[in-house]
Phi, psi and omega in degrees: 000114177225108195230141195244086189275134186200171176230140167290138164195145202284109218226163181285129178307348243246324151265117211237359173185184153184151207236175161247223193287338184296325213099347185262140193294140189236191184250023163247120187201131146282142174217125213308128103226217198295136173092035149077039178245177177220120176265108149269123176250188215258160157231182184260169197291158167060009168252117182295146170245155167214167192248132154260133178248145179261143164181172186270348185201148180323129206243126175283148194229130134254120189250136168255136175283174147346307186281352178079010199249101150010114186253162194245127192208149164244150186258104187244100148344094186258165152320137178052037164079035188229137186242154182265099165295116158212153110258187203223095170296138164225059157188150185293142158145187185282157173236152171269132180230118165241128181289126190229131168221129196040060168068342171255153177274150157322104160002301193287316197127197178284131161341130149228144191244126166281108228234136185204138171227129184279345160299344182268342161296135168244151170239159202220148169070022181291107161235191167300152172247185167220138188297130166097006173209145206296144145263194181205131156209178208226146186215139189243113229226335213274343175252004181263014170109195160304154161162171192259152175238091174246148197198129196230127180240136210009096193036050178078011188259020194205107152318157084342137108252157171261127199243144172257083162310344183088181182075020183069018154251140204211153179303147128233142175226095189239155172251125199275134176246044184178140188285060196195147191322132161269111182292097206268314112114120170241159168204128158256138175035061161073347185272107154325106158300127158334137170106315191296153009261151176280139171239137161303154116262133178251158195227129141281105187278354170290300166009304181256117177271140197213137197232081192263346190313314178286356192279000231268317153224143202249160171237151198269171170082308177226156188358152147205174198179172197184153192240169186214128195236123173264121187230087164209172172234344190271189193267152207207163173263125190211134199241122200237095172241185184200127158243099177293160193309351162291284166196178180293127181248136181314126178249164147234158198203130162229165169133175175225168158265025139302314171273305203098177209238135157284139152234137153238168194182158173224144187284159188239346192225171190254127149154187173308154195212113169282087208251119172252093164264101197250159197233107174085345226083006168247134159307141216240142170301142155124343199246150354307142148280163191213099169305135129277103193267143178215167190220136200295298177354305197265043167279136151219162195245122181294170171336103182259114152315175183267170206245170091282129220295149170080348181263140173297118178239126181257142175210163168251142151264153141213132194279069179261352210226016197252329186112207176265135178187202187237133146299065213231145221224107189242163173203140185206164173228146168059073144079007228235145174259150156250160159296145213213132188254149156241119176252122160288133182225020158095151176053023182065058170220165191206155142217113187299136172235174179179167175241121193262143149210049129222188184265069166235179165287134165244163205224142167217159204221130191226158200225135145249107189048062173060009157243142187291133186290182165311138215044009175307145008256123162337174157217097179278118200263121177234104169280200183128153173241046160276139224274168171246183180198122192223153188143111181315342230245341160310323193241291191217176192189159191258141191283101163115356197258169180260158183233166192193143150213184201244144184212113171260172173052048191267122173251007174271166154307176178262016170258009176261330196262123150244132198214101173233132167245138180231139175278172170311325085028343200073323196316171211246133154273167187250130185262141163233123190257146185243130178278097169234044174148182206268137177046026203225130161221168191259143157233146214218065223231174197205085178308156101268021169221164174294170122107177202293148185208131201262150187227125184239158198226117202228145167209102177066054155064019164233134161307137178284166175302149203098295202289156007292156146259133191252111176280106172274125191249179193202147199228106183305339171262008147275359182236113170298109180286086170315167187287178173247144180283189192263157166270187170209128185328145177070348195241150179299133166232141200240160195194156182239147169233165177213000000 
């Protein structure tokens, strides 16, 4: 900012400068110019100023501070009829100085002197910077008077702006583009501000890269670490805190910077976790980061009853104390997943069903955040005289032949058994169920197309476990052999089947 505040007022020519005790101009002085003005510009507190007057005889002179309080100035003889006004203002503001020269006062009124002291500024908020992003300080202007402000960051090579908050206070704001200390330099009315020059330190946090991704979610209890790389070779400050919902937690860090660096820590509570990583005194992009540590331990899984085939079996979870995750709740019998309901009932508790249909152990496995919670994997006992249904003839047949599998642990009749076949076509085959034994009966069917065939299987109007089943039947006189040359021992011989 470079602006020069002063006031015009209109003055008798007769006054005509003013100097100080040297002779040399200070910086409170009038001085002419054009179209019949006079410019007073300002000095400083506790600095004499002095007026020259032209006149045949010594000029009574008085001068008022700011306060209205009488200033005590002296009239000195100069050479060649010229008189000295001088006095030492000690308060900032205007001082009025009036002159009577051959008995009359100045036209214009009194001198006025703009009084400014550069010790009453502050400057405030000088902090550290990060190369590419603004800084700030503050500068207070309001008790040193009137006056020009200037402000320069390393000699002028790093821009400035300046914002006028009012009161004689102002803003400044530049963005440092290079890692390397900043020299801030203020001058009022030419006067070097206290302090200066104020230094910035700039830091670059790009430098350092931090690999926060796995962290996202944490288990309580044991380790967790994250690495951090630094591309700097000089020496640098680089700081690791971590805070839990709680308290702080002890961090450790190895590495150099060449290699990089490790932090480890281990979380002690289920809840949020706070990872800080500052370079210089700044936080490195991507930090504070925010963990969640939770603990699968504290899932717990209610009673499971026993179960019965075709009856709905419910048990509860509830994570409310595990903290944030995922749940996942798989149940299967004989290797086979059943479908499975999950009901949400709030505050992270839930309640699961399935419907079992045979009479086995369902094995059920429940994970918060891929670790098995405690007793996992569940064992559900499911009774019932629902049939089994066994058989090759399930899965694939032969094209024209007859084919059969079997269905046990029928405690029902054969008005109980449904038995439909479909060829690839939709079209229906004909099935015949057979009595081979106590609760035991035979089915019996004859494909007649290639290609895939649905076997669906009822027992007292519910699908049996499995079903629908899918039968590939395939017909061994479809496949043709070309002839084969004749070989030779060690060498490959090719041949086509279709």
């Amino acid at each position: 900012m470079r602006e020069q505040a002063f006031v015009i007022v209109p003055l008798c020519r007769r006054i005509v400068k003013a100097s100080g005790p040297s002779k040399r101009p200070v910086s409170s002085q009038v001085l002419s110019e054009p179209g019949g003005v006079y410019r007073v510009e300002f000095t400083g507190v506790n600095k004499p100023l002095s007026h020259f007057v032209a006149g045949s005889s010594k000029p009574p002179v008085s001068s008022l501070s700011p306060s209205k309080r009488p200033v005590s100035s002296q009239v000195l003889s100069e050479p060649g009829g010229v008189y000295r006004v001088e006095f030492t203002p000690t308060e900032v503001g205007s001082h009025l100085v009036d002159v009577t020269v051959a008995g009359d006062k100045l036209p214009a009124g009194p001198l006025v002197a703009k009084v400014y002291n550069s010790a009453l500024i502050r400057v405030t908020d000088v902090a550290s910077g990060v190369v590419g992003q603004p800084c700030q300080f503050r500068v207070d202007a309001s008790q040193a008077g009137e006056g020009q402000l200037e402000i320069s960051i390393n000699e002028g090579d790093v821009p400035n702006h300046v914002t006028v908050v009012g009161g004689g206070r102002c803003l400044i704001s530049f963005t440092p583009e290079q890692a390397k200390p900043h020299l801030i330099d203020i001058k009022f009315n030419s006067e070097t501000v206290s302090g200066c020059p104020f230094v910035c330190s700039v830091s670059d946090t790009s430098r350092v890269s931090v690999n926060l991704s796995s962290l996202e979610l944490i288990p309580v209890n044991q380790v967790s670490r994250f690495h951090m790389t630094v591309d700097n070779s000089s020496s640098a400050e680089l700081a690791v805190s971590i805070t839990g919902p709680n308290c702080e937690l002890p961090v450790k860090v190895t590495g150099n910077v060449h290699s990089g660096f490790t932090a480890e820590f281990t979380a002690r509570e289920v809840g949020p976790h706070s990872i800080s990583v500052e370079y210089n005194g700044h936080s490195v992009s991507g930090t504070p980061f925010i963990a969640k540590a939770y603990d699968a331990r504290r899932v717990h899984v209610g009673p499971l009853p026993q179960g019965h085939v075709g009856n709905s079996l419910q048990f509860t979870v509830d994570a409310s104390q595990a903290g944030e995750g995922n749940l996942e709740i798989t149940i299967s019998a004989r290797g086979a997943n059943i479908p499975t309901q999950v009901h949400p009932k709030g505050n992270a508790k839930f309640a699961v069903s399935f419907v079992p249909i045979e009479p086995t152990d369902h094995v059920i496995s429940i994970h918060f955040n891929k670790e098995a919670v405690p007793g996992s994997p569940f064992i559900a006992r499911v009774v019932g005289d629902f049939p089994l249904v066994t058989g090759g003839s399930l899965s694939c047949a032969p094209l024209g032949t007859n084919s059969y599998f079997t269905m046990s642990n029928v405690a029902g009749s054969l008005d109980d058994i449904e038995v439909n076949v479909e060829g690839p076509t939709g079209q229906p085959v004909p099935a015949l169920v057979k009595d081979s034994g106590p609760q035991c009966y035979k089915v019996e069917f004859t494909p007649r197309l290639v290609g895939e065939h649905r076997i669906a299987v009822n027992y007292q109007q519910v699908a049996v476990a499995g079903s629908p089943f899918l039968c590939k039947v395939y017909d061994v006189n479809a496949i043709k052999v070309k002839a084969v040359a004749q070989g030779t021992v060690g060498q490959p011989v090719t041949f086509l089947g279709l």
